[in-house]
C-alpha positions in Angstrom: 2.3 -63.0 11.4 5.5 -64.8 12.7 8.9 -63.3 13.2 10.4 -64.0 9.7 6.7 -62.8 7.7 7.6 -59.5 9.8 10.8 -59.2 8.9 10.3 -59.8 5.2 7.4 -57.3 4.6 9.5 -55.1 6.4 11.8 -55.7 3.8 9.6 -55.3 1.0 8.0 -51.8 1.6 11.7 -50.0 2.8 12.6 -51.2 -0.8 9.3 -50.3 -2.5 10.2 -47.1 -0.6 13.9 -46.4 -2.0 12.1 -47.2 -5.4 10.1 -44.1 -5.3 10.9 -41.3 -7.6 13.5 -38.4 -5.2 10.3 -35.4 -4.5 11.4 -31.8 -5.7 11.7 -29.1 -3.9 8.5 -27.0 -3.8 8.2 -24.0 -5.7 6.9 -20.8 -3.3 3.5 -20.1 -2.8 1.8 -19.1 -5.2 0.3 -16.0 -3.5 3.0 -15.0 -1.0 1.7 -11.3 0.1 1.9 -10.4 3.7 -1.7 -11.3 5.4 -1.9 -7.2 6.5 -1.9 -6.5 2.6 -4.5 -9.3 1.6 -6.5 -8.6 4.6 -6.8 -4.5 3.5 -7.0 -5.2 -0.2 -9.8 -7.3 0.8 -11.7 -4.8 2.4 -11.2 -2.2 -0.3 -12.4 -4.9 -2.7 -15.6 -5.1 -0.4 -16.3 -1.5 0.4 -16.3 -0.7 -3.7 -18.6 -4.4 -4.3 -20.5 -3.1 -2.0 -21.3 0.4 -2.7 -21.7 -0.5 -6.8 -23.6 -3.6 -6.4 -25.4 -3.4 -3.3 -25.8 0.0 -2.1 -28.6 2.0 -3.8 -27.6 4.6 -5.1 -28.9 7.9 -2.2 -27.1 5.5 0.2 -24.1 5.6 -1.6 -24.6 9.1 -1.9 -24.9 9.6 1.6 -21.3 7.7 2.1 -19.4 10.1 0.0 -20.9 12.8 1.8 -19.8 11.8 5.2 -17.1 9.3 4.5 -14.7 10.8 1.5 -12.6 13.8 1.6 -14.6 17.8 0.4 -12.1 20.6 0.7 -15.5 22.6 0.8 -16.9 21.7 4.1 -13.5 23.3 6.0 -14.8 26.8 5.0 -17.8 26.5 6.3 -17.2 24.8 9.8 -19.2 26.7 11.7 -22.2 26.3 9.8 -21.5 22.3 9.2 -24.3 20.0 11.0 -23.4 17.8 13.2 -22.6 14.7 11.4 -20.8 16.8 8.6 -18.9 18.6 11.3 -18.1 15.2 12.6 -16.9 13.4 9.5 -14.7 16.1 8.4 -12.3 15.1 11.2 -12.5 11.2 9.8 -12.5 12.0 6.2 -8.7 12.5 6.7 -8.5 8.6 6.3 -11.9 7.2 5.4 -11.4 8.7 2.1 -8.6 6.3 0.9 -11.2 2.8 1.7 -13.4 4.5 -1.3 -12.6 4.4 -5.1 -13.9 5.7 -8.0 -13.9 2.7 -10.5 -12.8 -0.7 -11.2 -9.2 0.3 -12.8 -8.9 2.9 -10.3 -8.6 -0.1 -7.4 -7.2 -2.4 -9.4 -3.9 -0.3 -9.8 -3.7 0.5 -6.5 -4.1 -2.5 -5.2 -1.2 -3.5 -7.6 0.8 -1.2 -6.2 0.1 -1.8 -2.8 1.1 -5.2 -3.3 4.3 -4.3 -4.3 5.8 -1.3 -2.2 3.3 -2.2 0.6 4.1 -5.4 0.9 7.8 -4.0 1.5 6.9 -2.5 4.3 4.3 -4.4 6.1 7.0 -6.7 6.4 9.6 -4.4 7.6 7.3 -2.6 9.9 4.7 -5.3 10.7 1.2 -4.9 10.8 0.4 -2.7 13.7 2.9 0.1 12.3 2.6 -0.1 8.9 -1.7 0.7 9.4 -0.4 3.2 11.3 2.3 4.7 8.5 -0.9 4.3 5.9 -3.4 5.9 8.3 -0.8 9.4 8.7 0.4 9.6 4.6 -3.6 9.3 3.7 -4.0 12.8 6.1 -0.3 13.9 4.7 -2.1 13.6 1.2 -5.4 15.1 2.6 -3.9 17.9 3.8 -1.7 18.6 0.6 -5.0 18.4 -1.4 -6.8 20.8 1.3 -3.6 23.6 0.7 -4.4 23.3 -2.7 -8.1 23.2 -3.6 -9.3 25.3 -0.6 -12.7 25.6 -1.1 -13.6 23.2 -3.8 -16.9 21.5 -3.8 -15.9 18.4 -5.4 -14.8 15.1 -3.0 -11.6 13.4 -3.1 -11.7 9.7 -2.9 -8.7 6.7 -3.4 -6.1 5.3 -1.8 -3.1 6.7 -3.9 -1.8 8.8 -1.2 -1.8 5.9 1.4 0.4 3.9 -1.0 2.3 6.8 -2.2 3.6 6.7 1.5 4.6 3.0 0.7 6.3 3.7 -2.1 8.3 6.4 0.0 8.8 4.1 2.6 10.2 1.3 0.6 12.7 3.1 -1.6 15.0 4.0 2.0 15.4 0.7 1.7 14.7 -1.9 -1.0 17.5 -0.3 -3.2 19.9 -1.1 -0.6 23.1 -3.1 -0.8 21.7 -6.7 0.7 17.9 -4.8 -0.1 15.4 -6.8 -1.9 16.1 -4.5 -5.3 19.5 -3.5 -4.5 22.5 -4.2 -6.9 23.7 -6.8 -4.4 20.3 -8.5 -3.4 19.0 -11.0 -0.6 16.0 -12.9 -1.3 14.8 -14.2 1.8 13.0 -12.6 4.8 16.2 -10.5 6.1 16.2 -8.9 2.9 13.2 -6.4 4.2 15.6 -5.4 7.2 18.3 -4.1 6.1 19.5 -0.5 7.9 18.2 2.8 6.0 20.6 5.3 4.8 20.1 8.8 6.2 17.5 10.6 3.7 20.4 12.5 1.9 22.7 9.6 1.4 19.4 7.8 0.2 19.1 10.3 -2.6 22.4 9.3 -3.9 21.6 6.4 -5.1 20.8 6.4 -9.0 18.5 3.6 -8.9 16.6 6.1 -6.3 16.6 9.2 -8.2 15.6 7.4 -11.1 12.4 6.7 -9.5 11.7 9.4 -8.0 11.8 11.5 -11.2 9.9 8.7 -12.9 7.1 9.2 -10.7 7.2 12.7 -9.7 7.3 13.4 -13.8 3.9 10.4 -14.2 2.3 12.8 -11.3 2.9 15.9 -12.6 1.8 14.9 -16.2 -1.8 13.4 -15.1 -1.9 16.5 -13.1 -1.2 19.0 -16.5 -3.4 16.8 -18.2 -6.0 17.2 -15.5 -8.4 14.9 -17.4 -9.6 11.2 -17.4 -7.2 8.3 -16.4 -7.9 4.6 -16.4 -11.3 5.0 -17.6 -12.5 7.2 -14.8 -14.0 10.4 -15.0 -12.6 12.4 -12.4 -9.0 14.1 -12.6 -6.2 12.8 -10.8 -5.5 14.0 -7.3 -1.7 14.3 -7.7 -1.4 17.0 -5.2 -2.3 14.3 -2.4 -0.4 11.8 -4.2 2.9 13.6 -3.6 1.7 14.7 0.1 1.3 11.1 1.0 5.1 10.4 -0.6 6.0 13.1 1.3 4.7 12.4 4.4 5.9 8.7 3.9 9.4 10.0 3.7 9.0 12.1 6.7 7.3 9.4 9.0 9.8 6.8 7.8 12.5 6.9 10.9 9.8 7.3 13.5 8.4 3.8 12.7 11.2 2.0 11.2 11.3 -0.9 13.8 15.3 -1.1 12.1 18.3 0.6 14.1 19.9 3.2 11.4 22.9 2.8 9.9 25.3 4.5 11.9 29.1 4.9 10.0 
């Protein structure tokens, strides 16, 4: 190809190019969750596959025994065998990888994904397994103080994300927060400064959840009867132990600097 040839198919495909229809911008991903969040909602999906599909069922017997939470077995301490004795220290947190039914996962995976995901991107990932790990024994231990005794196992995540949802209300609701009245929508959104917990309580939109959810807790808990198709009643004791460990926990792992006025 000579000079001129060059030239002219040169010419050709930098119009053929201008000719093009302009591209529009792309839309976001379709599933934008933190990878922390799909990563644990992924092994909560495969624990509960596992244990209703796989498992038979003595073995998956066996793992409620040693893996989810029995007020029971701290009565008895002395007289626990080993591996009871044992699992009673780990049931603080193994407890919240087990669920007792479909719906029962489904909605707390929903809302992990939406307060959790808050906060795994506030905290990051090392910290925010961390703040789930304490508010499941915050919820274990509310649950302990107040079914001493009882033979019947506690199982479910709902205290773990209750501390999420604690977690992400010092924040989200915040002037430049991702739900505040005057909102961000990109990543610095998630880092906005807390209030102090008092000033945090001032804020309507704040209260008004709060009482939303401490009145849907306290009604399963009057009910004290099926919910979502599952059998057992709710644990709403360890629900709002996990909130309020989430609350308390908050500052010592906020990566943020506070406010300061």
């Amino acid at each position: 190809m000579n000079v001129y040839k060059f030239d002219e198919e040169r010419s050709r495909r930098e119009q053929a190019e201008k000719q093009k229809p302009p591209r529009g911008p792309s839309g976001p991903p379709a599933f934008n969750l933190p990878d922390v969040i799909v990563w644990t909602g992924g092994i909560l999906i495969a624990v509960h596959l596992f244990r209703t599909f796989i498992l038979p069922g003595g073995w998956d017997q066996m793992i409620i025994r040693y893996f989810a939470f029995w007020p029971v077995k701290y009565t008895i301490l002395p007289s626990l065998s080993a591996p009871d004795l044992i699992s009673s220290l780990w049931a603080f947190v193994t407890y919240s990888l087990l669920h007792g039914g479909a719906m029962h996962i489904i909605f707390n995976l929903l809302w992990m994904a939406i307060f959790g995901s808050a906060v795994a991107r506030r905290f990051g990932v090392g910290r925010f397994l961390l703040f789930s790990a304490l508010c499941s024994v915050g919820g274990a231990l509310a649950h302990l103080a107040t079914h001493w005794g009882e033979p019947v196992p506690m199982i479910g995540a709902s205290a773990a994300i209750s501390g999420q949802m604690a977690a992400a209300i010092r924040f989200v609701f915040e002037l430049g927060g991702p739900l505040g009245a005057i909102r961000r929508s990109d990543r610095a959104a998630y880092f906005v400064p807390a209030q102090p917990l008092a000033d945090c309580f001032r804020n309507q939109q704040v209260l008004v959840f709060v009482a939303v959810w401490f009145g849907l807790n306290l009604f399963f808990g009057i009910m004290s009867g099926p919910v979502a198709g599952q059998p057992a009643s709710v644990a709403w004791q360890a629900h709002i132990g996990g909130f309020v460990a989430g609350l308390a926990l908050f500052p010592f792992l906020d990566p943020v600097p506070r406010r300061r006025f």
